[in-house]
N, C-alpha and C positions, 0 to 999 in steps of 0.2 A: 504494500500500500504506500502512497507516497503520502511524504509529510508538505504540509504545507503552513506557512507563518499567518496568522489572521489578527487583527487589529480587532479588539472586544471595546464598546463605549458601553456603558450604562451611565442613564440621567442620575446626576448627582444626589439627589434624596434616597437616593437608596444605599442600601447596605454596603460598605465597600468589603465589610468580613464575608457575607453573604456573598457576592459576586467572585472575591477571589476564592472560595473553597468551590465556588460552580466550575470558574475555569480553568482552577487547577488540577479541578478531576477531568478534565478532558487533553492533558502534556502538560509538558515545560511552558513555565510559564512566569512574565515578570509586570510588575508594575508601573507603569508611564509617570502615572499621576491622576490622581482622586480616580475617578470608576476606569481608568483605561486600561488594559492591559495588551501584552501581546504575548499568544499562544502559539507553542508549534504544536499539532494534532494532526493525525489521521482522518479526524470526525472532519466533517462538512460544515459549513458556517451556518445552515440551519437548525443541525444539532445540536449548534453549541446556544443558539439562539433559542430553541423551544426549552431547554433545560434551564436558563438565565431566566425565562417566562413563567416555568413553572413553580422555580424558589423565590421571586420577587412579587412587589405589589402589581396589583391589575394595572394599572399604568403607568409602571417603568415603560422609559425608554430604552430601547438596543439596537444596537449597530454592529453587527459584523462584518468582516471584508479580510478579503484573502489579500492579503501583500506581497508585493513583488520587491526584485531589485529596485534605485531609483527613489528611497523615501529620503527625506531630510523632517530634521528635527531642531528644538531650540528650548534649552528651561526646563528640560524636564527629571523626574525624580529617579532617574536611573542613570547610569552610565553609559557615554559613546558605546565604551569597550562591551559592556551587554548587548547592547544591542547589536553593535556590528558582528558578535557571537553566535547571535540566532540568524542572520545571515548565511554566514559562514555552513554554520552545522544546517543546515537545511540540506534536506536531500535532492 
């Protein structure tokens, strides 16, 4: 199965303990800042999206998206060096 990197948002009123144990149970996985994270998984970005639906309030917001090569960044709560990590180790 291939792995692939996906960009996870959830609306800030919600849980950020809640949402990282959602997307942690679907790979590796690190923190941006407040609800972002990014995930490497197997699972499809609907997956990870109906499971973030099911443990949160009725209206949370979610955004998933598969990531590619090509992203830039600025300010945020994690390190270049992570990130350009999950990069890297992507299959």
């Amino acid at each position: 199965m291939e792995v692939n990197t996906y960009i996870v948002v959830v609306s800030w009123e919600q849980s950020t303990t809640t949402a990282k144990q959602i997307v942690g149970s679907f790979g590796e996985h690190i923190l941006l800042f407040d609800n972002t994270f990014l995930v490497q998984t197997i699972f499809r970005s609907s997956e990870i999206r109906d499971a973030l639906k099911q443990a949160l309030a009725d209206d949370a917001q979610i955004y998933v998206c598969k990531l590619d090569r090509g992203s830039a960044w600025s300010n945020i709560d994690v390190s270049n060096v992570s990130i350009k990590a999950f990069y890297r180790n992507e299959q």
